[in-house]
N, C-alpha and C positions, 0 to 999 in steps of 0.2 A: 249266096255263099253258103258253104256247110253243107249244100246238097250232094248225093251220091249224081254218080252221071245218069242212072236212069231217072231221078228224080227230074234232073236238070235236062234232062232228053238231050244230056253231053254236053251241057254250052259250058259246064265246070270243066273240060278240059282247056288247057291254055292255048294252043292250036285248034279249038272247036271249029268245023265247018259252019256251023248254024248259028253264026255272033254277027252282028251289024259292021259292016268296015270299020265305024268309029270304034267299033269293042276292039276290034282286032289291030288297030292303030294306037289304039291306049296298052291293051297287051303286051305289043312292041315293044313301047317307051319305057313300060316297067320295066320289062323283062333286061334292057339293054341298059337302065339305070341299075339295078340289081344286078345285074351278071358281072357290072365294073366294078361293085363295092364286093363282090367274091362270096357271092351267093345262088345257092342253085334253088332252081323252083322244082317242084313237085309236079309233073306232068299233071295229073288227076286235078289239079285243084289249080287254078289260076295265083289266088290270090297266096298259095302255100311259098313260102320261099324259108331256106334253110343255110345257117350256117352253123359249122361245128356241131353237129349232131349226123346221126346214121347215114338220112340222105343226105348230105354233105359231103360226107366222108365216098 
């Protein structure tokens, strides 16, 4: 976490091609836990998710 995407050679994006199925399976479940409570993630950053602020809006 906190890494830029070259740092992470991209695996900080939330859609990364280069995460283990299991990452990408847990990603999922966030994302679709978090996207019903009415919040958006941040592309760049997996773990970023927002609400009522810039990227929200």
């Amino acid at each position: 976490m906190n890494a830029s995407p070259e740092e992470s050679d991209g695996a900080c994006y939330t859609d990364a091609a280069s995460i283990s199925p299991q990452a990408r399976t847990n990603r999922a479940l966030l994302a679709a836990a978090m996207s019903a409570a009415g919040l958006v993630n941040y592309a760049t950053e997996w773990w970023h998710w927002s609400y009522g602020d810039r990227y929200w809006a």
